[in-house]
C-alpha positions in Angstrom: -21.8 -18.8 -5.1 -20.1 -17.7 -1.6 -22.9 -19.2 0.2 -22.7 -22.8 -1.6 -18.8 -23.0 -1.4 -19.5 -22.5 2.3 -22.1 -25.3 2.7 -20.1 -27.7 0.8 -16.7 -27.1 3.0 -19.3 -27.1 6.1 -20.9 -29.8 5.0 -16.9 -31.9 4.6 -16.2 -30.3 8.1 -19.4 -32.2 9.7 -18.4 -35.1 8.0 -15.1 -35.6 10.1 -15.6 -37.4 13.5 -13.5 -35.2 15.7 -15.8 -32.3 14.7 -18.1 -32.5 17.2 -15.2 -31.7 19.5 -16.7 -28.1 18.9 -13.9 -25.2 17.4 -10.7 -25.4 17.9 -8.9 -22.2 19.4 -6.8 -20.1 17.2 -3.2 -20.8 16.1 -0.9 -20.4 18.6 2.2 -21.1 17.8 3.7 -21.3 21.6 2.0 -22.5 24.8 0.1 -19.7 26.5 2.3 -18.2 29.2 0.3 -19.5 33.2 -2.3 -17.4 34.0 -0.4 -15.9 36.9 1.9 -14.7 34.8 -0.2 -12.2 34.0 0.3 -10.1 37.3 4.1 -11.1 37.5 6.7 -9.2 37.1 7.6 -8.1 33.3 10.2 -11.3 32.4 13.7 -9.8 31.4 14.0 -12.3 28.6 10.8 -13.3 26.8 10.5 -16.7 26.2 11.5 -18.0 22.5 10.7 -21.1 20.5 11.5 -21.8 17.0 11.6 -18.5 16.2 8.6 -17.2 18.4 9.0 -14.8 20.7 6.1 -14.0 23.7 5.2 -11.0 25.0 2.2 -11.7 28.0 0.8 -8.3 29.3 3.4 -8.4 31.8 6.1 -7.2 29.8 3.8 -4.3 29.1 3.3 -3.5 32.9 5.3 -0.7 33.6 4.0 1.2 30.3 1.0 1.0 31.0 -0.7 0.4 27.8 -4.9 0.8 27.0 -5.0 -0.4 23.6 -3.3 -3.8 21.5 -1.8 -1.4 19.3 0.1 0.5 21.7 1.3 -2.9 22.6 2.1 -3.4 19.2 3.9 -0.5 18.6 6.4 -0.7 22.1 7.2 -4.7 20.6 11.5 -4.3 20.6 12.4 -4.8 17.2 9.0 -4.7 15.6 7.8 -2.1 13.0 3.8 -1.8 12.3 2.9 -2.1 9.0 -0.9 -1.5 8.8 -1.2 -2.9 5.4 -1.2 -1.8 1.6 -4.7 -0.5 -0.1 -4.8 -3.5 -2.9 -7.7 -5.3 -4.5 -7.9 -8.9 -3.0 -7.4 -10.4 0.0 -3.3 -11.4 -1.0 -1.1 -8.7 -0.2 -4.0 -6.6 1.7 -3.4 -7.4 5.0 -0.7 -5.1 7.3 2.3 -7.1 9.2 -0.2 -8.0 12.9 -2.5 -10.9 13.1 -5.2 -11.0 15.4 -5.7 -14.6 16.6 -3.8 -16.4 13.7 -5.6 -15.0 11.1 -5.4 -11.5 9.2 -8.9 -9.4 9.3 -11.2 -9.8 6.7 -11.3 -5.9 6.3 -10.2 -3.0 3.9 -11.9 0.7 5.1 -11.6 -0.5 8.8 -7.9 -0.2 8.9 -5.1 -2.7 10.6 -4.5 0.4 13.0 -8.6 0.7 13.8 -9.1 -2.7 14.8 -5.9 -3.0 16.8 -6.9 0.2 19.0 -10.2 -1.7 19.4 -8.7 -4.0 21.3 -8.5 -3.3 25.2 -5.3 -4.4 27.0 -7.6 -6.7 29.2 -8.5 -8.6 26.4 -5.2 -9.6 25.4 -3.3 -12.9 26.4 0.3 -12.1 24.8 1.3 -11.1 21.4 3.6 -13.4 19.7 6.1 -12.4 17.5 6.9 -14.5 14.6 10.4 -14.2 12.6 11.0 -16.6 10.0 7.7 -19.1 10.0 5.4 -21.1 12.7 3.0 -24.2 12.6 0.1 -22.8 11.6 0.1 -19.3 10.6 -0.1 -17.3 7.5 3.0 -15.1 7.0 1.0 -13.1 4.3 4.7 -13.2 2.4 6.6 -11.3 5.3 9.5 -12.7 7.2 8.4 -11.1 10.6 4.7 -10.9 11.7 2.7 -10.1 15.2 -0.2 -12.1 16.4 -2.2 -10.7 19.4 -4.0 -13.2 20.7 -6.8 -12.9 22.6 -8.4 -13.8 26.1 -11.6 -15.4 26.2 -12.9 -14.7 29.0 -16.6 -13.6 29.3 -17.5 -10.2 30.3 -18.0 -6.7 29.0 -15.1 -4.3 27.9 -15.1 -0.9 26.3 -14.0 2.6 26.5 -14.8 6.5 25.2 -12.2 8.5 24.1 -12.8 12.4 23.7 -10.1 14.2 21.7 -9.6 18.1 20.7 -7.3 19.9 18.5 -6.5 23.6 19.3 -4.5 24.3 16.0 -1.8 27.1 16.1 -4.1 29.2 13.0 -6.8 29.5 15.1 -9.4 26.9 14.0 -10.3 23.8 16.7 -11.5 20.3 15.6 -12.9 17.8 18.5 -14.2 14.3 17.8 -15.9 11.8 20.3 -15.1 7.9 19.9 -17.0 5.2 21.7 -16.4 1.2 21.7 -17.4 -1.8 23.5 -16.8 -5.7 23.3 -19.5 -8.1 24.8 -17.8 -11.5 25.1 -20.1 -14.4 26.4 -18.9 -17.6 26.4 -17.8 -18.7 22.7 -20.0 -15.7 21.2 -18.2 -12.1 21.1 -19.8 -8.8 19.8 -17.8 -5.5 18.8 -19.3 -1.9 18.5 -17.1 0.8 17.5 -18.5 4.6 16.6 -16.2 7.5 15.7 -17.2 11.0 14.4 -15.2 14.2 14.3 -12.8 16.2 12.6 -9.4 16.8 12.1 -6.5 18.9 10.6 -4.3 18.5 7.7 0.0 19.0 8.6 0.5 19.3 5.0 -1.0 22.5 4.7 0.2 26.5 6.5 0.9 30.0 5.4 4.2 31.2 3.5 5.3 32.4 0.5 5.6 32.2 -3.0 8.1 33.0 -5.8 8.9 32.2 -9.6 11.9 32.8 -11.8 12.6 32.5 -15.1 15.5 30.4 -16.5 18.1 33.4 -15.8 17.2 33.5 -12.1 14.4 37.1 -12.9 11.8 37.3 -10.8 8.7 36.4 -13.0 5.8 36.6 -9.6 6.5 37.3 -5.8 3.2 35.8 -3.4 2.0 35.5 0.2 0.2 32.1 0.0 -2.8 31.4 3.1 -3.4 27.2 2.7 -5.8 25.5 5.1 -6.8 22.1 5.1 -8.9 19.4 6.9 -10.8 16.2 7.2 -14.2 14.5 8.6 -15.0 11.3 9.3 -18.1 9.3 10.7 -17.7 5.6 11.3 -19.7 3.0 12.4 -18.1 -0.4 12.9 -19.7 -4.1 14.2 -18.8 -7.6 14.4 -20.2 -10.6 15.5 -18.3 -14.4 16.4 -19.5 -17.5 17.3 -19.9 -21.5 17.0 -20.9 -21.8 13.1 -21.1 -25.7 11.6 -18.3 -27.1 13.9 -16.2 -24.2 13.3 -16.0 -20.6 14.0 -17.7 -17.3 12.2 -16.8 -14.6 12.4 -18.9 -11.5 10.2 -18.1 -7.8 10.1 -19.5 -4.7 8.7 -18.6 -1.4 8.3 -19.7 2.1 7.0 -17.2 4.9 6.8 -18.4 8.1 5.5 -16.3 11.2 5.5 -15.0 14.1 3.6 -11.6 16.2 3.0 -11.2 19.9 1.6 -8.9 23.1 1.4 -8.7 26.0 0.3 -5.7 28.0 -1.2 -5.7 31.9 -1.5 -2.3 33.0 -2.8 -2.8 36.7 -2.8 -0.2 37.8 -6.1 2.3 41.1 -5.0 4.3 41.4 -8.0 4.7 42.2 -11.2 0.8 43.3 -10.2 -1.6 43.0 -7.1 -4.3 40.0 -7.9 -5.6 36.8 -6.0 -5.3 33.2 -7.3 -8.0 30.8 -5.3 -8.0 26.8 -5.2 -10.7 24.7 -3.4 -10.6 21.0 -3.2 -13.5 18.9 -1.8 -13.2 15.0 -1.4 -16.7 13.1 -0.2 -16.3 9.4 0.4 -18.6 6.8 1.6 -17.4 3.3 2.0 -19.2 0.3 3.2 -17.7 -3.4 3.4 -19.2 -6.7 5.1 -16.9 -9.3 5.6 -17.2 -13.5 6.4 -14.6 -15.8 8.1 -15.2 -19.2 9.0 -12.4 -21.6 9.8 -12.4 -25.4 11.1 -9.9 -27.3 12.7 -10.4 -31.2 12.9 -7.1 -33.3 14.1 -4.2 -32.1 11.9 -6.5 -30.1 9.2 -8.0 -27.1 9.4 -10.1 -24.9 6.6 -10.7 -21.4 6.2 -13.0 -19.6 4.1 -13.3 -16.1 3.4 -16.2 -13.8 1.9 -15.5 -9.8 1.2 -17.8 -7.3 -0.3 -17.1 -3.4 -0.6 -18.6 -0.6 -2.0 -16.8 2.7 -2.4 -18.4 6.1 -3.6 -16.5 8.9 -4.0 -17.1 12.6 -5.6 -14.1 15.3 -6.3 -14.6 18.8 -6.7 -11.5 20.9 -7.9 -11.7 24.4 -9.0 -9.3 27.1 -10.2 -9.8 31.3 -9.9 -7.8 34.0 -11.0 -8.7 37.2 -13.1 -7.9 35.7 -16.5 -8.2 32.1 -15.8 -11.2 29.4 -14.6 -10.6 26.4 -14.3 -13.0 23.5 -13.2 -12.6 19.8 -12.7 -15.5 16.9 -11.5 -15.5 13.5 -11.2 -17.4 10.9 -9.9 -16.4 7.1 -9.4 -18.2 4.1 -7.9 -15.8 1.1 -7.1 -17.4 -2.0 -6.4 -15.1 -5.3 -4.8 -16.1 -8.9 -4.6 -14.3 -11.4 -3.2 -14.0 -15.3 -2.1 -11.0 -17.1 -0.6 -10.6 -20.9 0.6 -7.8 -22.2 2.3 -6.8 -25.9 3.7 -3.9 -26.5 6.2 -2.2 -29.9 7.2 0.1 -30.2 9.8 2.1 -32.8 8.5 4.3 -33.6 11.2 5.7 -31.0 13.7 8.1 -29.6 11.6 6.4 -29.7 8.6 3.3 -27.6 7.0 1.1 -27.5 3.9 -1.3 -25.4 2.7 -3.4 -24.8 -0.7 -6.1 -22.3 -1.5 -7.8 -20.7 -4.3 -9.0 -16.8 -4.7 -11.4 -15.2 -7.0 -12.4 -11.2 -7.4 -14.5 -9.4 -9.4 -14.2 -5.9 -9.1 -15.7 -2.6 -11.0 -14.8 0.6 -11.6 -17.5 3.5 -12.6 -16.2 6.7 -13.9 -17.0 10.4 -14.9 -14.6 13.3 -16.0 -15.2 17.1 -16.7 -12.7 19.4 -17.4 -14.0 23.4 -17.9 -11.2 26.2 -18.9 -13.2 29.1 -18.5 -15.9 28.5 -20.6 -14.9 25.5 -22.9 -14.8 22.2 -22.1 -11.6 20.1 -22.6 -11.8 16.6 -23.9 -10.1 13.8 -21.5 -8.5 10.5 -22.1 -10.5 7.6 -20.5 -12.7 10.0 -19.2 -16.3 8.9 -19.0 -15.1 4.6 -18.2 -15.9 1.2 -17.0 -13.9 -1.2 -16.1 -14.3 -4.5 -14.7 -11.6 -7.0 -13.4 -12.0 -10.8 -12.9 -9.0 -12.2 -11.4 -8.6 -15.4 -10.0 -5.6 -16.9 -7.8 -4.4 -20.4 -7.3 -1.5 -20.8 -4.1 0.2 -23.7 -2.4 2.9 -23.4 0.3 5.1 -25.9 2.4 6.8 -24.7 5.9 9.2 -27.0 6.7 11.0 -26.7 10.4 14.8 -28.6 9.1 16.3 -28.0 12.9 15.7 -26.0 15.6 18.0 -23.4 14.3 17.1 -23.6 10.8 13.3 -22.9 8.8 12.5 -23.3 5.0 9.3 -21.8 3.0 8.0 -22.2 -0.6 5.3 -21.6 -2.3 4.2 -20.5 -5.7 0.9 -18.5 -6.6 -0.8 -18.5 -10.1 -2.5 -15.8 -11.0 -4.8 -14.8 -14.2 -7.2 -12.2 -14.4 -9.2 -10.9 -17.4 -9.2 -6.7 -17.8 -12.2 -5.2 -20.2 -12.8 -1.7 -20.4 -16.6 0.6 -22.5 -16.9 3.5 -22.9 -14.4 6.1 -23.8 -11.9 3.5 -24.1 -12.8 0.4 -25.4 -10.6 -2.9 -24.6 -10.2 -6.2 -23.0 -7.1 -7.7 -22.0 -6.1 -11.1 -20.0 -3.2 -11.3 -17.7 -1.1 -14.3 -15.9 1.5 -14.3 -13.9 3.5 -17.1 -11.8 4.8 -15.7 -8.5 7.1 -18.2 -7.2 8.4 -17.5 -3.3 11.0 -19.0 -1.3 12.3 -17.7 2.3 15.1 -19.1 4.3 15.3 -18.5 8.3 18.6 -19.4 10.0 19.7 -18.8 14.0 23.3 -19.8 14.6 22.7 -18.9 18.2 19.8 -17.8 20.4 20.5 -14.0 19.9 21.3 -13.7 15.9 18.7 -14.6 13.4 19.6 -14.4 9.4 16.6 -14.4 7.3 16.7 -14.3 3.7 14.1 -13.8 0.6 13.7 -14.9 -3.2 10.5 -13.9 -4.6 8.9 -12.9 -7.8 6.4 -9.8 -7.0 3.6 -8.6 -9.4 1.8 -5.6 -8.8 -1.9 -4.5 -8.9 -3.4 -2.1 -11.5 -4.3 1.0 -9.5 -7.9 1.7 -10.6 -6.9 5.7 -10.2 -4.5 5.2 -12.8 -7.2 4.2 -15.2 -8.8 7.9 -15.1 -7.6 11.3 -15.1 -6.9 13.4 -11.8 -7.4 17.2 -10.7 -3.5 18.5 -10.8 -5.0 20.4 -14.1 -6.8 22.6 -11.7 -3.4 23.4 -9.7 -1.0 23.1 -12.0 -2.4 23.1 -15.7 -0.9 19.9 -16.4 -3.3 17.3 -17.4 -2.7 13.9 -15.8 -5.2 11.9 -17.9 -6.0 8.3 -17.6 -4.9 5.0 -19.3 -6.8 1.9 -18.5 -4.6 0.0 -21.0 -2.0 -0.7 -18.2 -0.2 -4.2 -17.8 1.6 -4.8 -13.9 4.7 -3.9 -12.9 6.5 -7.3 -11.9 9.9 -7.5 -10.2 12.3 -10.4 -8.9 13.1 -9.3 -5.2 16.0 -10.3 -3.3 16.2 -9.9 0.3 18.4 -10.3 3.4 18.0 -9.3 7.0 20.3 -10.1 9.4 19.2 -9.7 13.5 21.0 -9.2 16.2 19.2 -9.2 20.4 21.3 -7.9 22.9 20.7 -6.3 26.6 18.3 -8.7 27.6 15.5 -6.4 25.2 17.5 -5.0 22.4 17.0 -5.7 18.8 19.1 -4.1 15.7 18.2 -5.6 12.3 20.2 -4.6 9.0 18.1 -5.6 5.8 19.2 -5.2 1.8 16.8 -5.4 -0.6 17.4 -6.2 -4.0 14.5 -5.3 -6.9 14.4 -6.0 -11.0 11.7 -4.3 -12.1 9.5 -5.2 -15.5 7.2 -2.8 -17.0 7.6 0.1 -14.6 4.4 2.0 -14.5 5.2 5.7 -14.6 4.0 8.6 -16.1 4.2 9.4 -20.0 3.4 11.5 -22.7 -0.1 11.7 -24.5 -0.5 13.3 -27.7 -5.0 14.4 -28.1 -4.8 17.0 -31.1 -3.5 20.4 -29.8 -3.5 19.4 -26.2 -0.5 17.1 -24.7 -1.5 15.3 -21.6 0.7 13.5 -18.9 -0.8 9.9 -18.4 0.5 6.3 -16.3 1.8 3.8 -18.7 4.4 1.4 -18.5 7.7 2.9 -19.8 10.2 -0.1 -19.4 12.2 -1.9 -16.9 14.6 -0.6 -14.0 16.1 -1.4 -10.6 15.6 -0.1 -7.0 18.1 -1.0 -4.0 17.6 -0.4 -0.4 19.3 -1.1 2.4 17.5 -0.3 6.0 18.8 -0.2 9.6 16.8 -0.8 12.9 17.1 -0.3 16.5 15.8 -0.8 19.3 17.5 -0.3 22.4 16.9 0.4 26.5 18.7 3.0 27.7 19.0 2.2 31.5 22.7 1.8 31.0 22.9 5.5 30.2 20.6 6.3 33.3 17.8 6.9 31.5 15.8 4.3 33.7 12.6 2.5 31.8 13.7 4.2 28.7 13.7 2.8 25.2 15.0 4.4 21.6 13.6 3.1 18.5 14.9 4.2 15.4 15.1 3.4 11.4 16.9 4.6 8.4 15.7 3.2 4.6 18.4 4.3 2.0 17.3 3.3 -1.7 18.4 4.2 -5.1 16.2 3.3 -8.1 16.8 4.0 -11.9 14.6 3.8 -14.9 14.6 5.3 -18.4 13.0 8.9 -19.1 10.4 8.4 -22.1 10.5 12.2 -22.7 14.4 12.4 -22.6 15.7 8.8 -22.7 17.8 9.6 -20.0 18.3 7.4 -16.5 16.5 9.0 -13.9 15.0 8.0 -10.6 11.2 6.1 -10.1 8.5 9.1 -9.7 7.4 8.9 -6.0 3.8 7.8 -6.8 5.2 4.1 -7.4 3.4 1.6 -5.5 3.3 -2.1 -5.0 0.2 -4.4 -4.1 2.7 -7.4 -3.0 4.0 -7.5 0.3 5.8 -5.9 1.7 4.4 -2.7 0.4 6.6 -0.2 -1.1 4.9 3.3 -0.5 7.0 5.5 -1.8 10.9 5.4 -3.5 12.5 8.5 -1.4 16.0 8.2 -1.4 16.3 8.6 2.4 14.0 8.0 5.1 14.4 8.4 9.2 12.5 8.2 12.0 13.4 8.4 15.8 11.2 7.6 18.7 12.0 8.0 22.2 10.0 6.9 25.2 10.4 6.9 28.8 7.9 5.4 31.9 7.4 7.2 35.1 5.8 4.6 37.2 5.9 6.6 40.8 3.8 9.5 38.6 1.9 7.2 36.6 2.7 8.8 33.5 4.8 8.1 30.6 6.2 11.0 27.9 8.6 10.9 24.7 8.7 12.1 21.7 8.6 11.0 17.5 10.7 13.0 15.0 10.4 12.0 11.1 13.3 13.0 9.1 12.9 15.2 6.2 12.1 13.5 2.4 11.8 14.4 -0.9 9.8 13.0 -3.4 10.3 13.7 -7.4 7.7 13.8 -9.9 8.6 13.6 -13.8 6.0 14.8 -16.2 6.4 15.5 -19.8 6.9 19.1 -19.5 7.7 19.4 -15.8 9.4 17.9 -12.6 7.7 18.3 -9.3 9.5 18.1 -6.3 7.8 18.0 -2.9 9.9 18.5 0.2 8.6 18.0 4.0 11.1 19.2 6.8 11.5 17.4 10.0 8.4 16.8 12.0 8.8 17.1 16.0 5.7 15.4 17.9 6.3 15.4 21.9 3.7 13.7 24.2 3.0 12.7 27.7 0.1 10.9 29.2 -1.2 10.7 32.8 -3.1 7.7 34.3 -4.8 9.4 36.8 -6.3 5.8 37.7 -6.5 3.0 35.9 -9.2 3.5 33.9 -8.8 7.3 32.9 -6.1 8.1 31.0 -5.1 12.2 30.0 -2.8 12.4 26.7 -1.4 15.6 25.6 0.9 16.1 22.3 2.7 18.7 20.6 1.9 17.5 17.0 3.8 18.7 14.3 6.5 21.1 15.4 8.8 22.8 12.9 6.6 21.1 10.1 7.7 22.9 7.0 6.6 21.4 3.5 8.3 23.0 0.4 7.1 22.6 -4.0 9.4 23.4 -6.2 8.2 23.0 -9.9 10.6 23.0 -13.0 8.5 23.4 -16.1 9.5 23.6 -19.6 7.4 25.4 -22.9 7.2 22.2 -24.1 8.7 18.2 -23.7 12.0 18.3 -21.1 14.0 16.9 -24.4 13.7 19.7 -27.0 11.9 22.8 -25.4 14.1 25.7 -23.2 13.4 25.5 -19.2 10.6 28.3 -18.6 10.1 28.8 -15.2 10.9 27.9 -11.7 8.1 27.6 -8.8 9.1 28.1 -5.6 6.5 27.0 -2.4 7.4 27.2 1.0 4.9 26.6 3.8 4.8 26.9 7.7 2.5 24.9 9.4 1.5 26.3 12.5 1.3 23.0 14.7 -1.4 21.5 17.0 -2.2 20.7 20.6 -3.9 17.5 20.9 -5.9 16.0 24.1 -7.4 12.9 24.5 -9.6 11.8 27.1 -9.9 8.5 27.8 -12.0 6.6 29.8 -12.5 2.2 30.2 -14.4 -0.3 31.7 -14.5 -3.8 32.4 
C-alpha cells in the first residue's frame, strides 16, 4: 500500500513541467548567511526575519562546538526537547528540525541524530518562534532547524568514553560515525556499543514505622544498577522521481538490570534480594520522499518498527518468593502524506492524511512462592488502527504579527483477545489556533488555543513488576479511552544585551478523562490498575533565561536557567478526595508533558577559554518529587540536587578531551505510606523510609574527527 501511494504522488510529481528542474533544497526560511561568513567573526546580533532568527557557525566560534547538538543546546533562549515516545508520526518528533523536516525515526533518538551531525556539516541553525513559509511547527510555538551544507566530502569521528564509578565498578563504550556526501547522494554510518551506570541507584539505609512513629524494621540497603547498549544506525539520500529520498534503518539492542540486597538488622538479622533484568531489541526502517515544483511541494512518509522486549523481576527473603515474567512484542506501521502551497508570501496551506496500525503481544506470570496468581489482562493482544486527517493555514498578517490554524480529525478502532476481550472505536477533533505578535524587534508575545488528546500507552494495557518490590499489584486495563484536555497558553519574550533571552510562559490545561490509577476488585486479591477516573486541571507557569555575563566580568560566559511551577487537581477514586495527578501522567501531543512535579529547576553555567582552548561549566538539576496514589498506598519518590561539572580541552582541532564530575551529591529518597486496606476506610499501617547515596562518576571522552 506504501509503495503504490508513492508511485501515484511520483507519478503527479513527473507530471508537472518544472520537475525536471531536479529537487528543490530544503525549506529555508531565511537566505543563507555568504559563505564567508562562515570564518567571520561571531555577529553580535543575529540576523532576524519574521520571526527567524540565524545562527551560522560563526556565532558558535569561540565555543568551539564538534557536534549540531552542542550547537543546539548553547542556542540563547532555546530549550531541547528531544521528543515524546508516541505511536504515529504526529506528536513524535522533539522541538529541532534537520533540514525543514522532522526525522522519520523513533529508537534512534532526536539527541542521536543531532550528535551525528559534525559542526562542518552545518550551514546555520535557524530558530523559528511563532511560524515560517514552509515548515512544519509539529504544534510548537518555537522550533530549531539545522540546516545542512552540501558540500561533498567525507566527515566522521570516534569517540571513546569511560566511567570510573565512585563504588568501584568501571563501564567504557567505543562509538564510531561517518558521513559520505557526494554530490546530491549522502550516506550515514553510526555504531555505538558499551555500558553505562544508573544515578538512580547507591547504598544507604532503610527504616519502617508503624502509625505511632515504633520502629517496625531498621536496614542497610546495597543497590547497584546499569545499562548496555549496541547500536547500529544507517541512512542513505539521493535524487528519487524528481524529488528527494531519503531511507533509514536502525537496530538497537540493549539490556538494563540491578540488583538490591537490603541486608534486615532489626527486629532480627535476615536478607531481602531484588534483581531486575530488562532485554530490548528494537529495529525501525524509515522512508521520506518530498517534491517541490513551483509553489507546491509533497512529502511522503513510510515507518516500520519492531520492538521486543523481555522482563525478569524476582523477589527473595526467608518467608517470601516472589516472581514476575513478561514478554511483549510491539509491532508499528505507519504512512503519512503531506501537500504544501505557498499561497502568496505571507500566506501557507497545507493538508495531509495519516494512517497506523499497530500491535501489541503480551504474556504475564506472577509466582508467590509456589502458587501462581491470576492477572488482569495478562496473557493479551491488541491491535490499533488509527487514521488522521489535518489541514493548516499560516498566514503572515504584518511583519509584526503571525496567525496559525489548523484542525486534525482523528478516529482510530481499539480491539483487544485474549484475556480480555473487546473492541472499541475512538474520534476526536483537535482544533489548533496560535497567535505570534512582536511589538518591537526585541519582545515577542506568543499565544496558544488548542484541544490536545492523548495516546493510549500500550504499558498501561498490561500489568507491571512493582508486585515483585512492593506487593502491590499494578495490573493492566486495555479498556482505556484518552485523556483529552483544552490548553491555553501564553509566552511572552523578552532579548536583551545583544544575546539575552528571558521568556515567561503560563499554561492553562482542562483535562477529560484523566487516566490514573484505580482499584480492581479479582476475588480475594485487590489490584491497582490505569483507568480513567474523571476530569481535572493542571496550571503551570515557567520562567527562562538566558543571559551573558561579561558585564559581571565573567568574560564569554553565559547562564541558562528554568523554573516550571505547576499545580494539578483531580478526584481520588479510593477517597473522593481532591488530590494531585500521580507522576506517571503523560501526554502524546506536543508539547510533551513528562511528568506533573510541582517544582522543577535547572541551572547551567558555561564559560570559553579561547587562549587555552578549553571551555568548562557546570549543570545542577533542582530537587523533585514525584507522588504515586495507589489504592492502598502513596509512593513518594524524592531525588536531591544533582551537581555535574565539566571541562573539555581541544588539544587541536580535531581531538577533543572531556572530563565530567557526573552526579555529585545525588541522593534519591522512597517514602511509602501503605494502609491494611483502601486509603478511605482501613487505619495507616506502616511507613517506608529509603534513602540512598549515590556514589558519583568520573566520565572521559575521547574524541577524535575528520574531514
Amino acid at each position: 500500500m506504501l509503495v503504490s501511494v508513492l508511485a501515484v504522488v511520483s507519478g503527479l510529481a513527473l507530471a508537472d513541467p518544472q520537475a525536471s528542474q531536479g529537487p528543490a533544497p530544503a525549506p529555508t526560511p531565511v537566505p543563507a548567511p555568504p559563505a564567508a561568513e562562515a570564518t567571520a567573526a561571531a555577529p553580535a546580533t543575529p540576523p532576524v526575519q519574521q520571526g527567524v532568527i540565524s545562527y551560522p557557525p560563526s556565532f558558535f566560534a569561540d565555543v568551539g562546538p564538534s557536534t549540531a547538538l552542542e550547537m543546539v543546546q548553547r542556542l540563547p533562549g532555546f530549550s531541547f526537547d528531544r521528543g515524546a515516545a508516541v505511536r504515529g508520526l504526529s506528536g513524535s518528533g522533539g522541538n529541532v528540525l534537520i533540514d525543514g523536516e522532522p526525522p522519520v525515526s523513533k529508537n534512534d533518538s532526536l539527541e542521536e541524530i543531532l550528535r551525528r551531525i559534525p559542526v562542518s556539516s552545518v550551514q546555520r541553525i535557524d530558530v523559528v518562534r511563532g511560524s515560517a513559509p514552509g515548515i512544519d511547527m509539529q504544534g510548537r510555538t518555537v522550533i530549531a532547524n539545522v540546516i545542512r551544507k552540501s558540500s561533498s566530502g567525507v566527515k566522521g569521528a570516534f569517540v571513546w568514553t569511560m566511567w570510573p564509578i565512585g563504588d568501584g565498578r568501571f563501564f567504557y563504550g567505543p562509538r564510531a560515525e561517518m558521513q559520505l556526501r557526494q554530490g546530491q547522494r549522502l550516506i550515514e554510518l553510526s555504531f555505538v556499543l558499551g555500558k553505562g551506570p544508573n544515578d538512580t541507584a547507591g547504598d544507604g539505609d532503610r527504616i519502617r514505622v508503624d502509625a505511632n512513629g515504633n520502629t517496625l524494621i531498621r536496614s542497610n540497603i546495597d543497590f547497584d544498577a546499569q545499562g548496555a547498549r549496541r547500536w547500529l544506525v544507517g541512512a542513505f539520500e539521493t535524487p528519487f522521481a524528481g524529488g528527494r529520498l531519503r531511507l533509514n534503518a536502525a537496530y538497537i539492542g540493549g539490556e538494563a538490570d540491578s540488583e538490591y540486597y537490603d541486608d534486615i538488622l532489626f527486629p532480627s538479622v535476615y536478607r531481602e534480594y531484588q534483581y531486575f533484568s530488562e532485554d530490548r531489541a528494537q529495529s525501525e526502517m524509515g522512508l521520506r520522499w518530498n517534491r517541490r515544483a513551483g509553489a507546491n511541494q509533497v512529502d511522503v512518509v513510510a515507518f516500520q518498527q519492531w520492538n521486543k522486549t523481555d522482563n525478569y523481576s524476582r523477589f527473595d527473603s526467608p518467608t517470601l518468593s516472589r516472581l514476575f515474567l513478561n514478554t511483549k512484542d510491539i509491532s508499528e506501521t505507519v504512512s503519512r502524506v503531506n501537500l504544501r502551497r505557498t499561497v502568496s508570501p505571507s500566506l501557507n496551506l497545507e493538508a495531509g492524511v495519516e494512517g497506523a496500525l499497530n500491535t501489541l503481544d503480551s504474556a504475564t506470570s506472577l509466582k508467590i512462592n509456589t502458587t501462581v496468581i491470576p492477572l488482569p489482562a495478562a496473557n493479551v493482544r491488541v491491535e490499533e488502527k488509527r487514521g488522521e486527517v489535518f489541514g493548516l493555514a499560516a498566514w503572515r498578517v504584518s511583519p509584526k504579527l503571525a496567525l496559525e490554524f489548523g484542525v486534525r480529525q482523528e478516529a482510530s478502532t481499539v480491539t483487544s483477545t485474549g484475556d480480555v476481550e473487546l473492541e472499541k472505536s475512538l474520534a476526536f477533533t483537535k482544533p489548533r489556533l496560535t497567535a505570534t505578535w512582536a511589538p518591537i524587534d526585541d519582545l515577542q508575545v506568543r499565544g496558544r488555543i488548542e484541544r490536545e488528546v492523548t495516546q493510549l500507552n500500550f504499558d498501561d494495557f498490561v500489568a507491571n513488576n512493582s508486585v515483585t518490590q512492593t506487593g502491590a499489584v499494578v495490573a493492566g486495563n486495555p479498556d482505556l479511552s484518552p485523556m483529552q484536555a483544552w490548553v491555553a497558553e501564553l509566552a511572552v519574550e523578552r532579548r536583551f544585551l545583544k544575546q539575552g533571552v528571558a521568556i515567561v510562559t503560563v499554561r492553562r490545561w482542562e483535562l477529560k478523562d484523566v487516566i490514573d490509577r484505580a482499584p480492581v476488585y479479582l476475588g480475594n486479591l485487590v489490584a491497582d490498575a490505569p483507568a480513567n477516573i474523571g476530569d481535572g486541571w493542571r496550571n503551570e507557569i515557567q520562567f527562562s533565561l538566558s543571559a551573558p555575563l561579561d558585564r559581571l566580568g565573567l568574560k564569554q560566559a553565559t547562564l541558562k536557567a528554568q523554573v516550571s511551577l505547576r499545580e494539578t487537581e483531580v478526584t481520588d477514586p479510593t477517597t473522593g478526595d481532591p488530590r494531585p495527578i500521580s507522576s506517571l501522567l503523560t501526554f502524546g501531543a506536543p508539547p510533551p508533558i513528562s511528568a506533573v512535579r510541582e517544582t522543577e529547576w535547572e541551572l547551567h553555567y558555561t564559560q570559553d577559554l579561547p587562549k587555552l582552548k578549553s571551555t568548562w561549566g557546570f549543570d545542577i538539576i533542582g530537587p523533585y518529587i514525584d507522588h504515586y496514589y495507589r489504592l492502598s498506598e502513596i509512593e513518594t519518590q524524592k531525588s536531591e540536587i544533582s551537581i555535574l561539572i565539566f571541562g573539555e580541552w581541544k588539544a587541536r582541532p580535531d581531538i577533543s578531551l572531556r572530563v565530567e564530575l557526573q552526579s555529585l551529591a545525588k541522593d534519591t529518597a522512597r517514602v511509602r505510606d501503605v494502609w491494611s486496606g483502601p486509603r478511605n476506610t482501613a487505619p495507616l499501617q506502616y511507613r517506608d523510609f529509603r534513602n540512598l547515596q549515590y556514589d558519583g562518576a568520573i566520565q572521559f571522552r575521547l574524541r577524535k574527527t575528520f574531514g
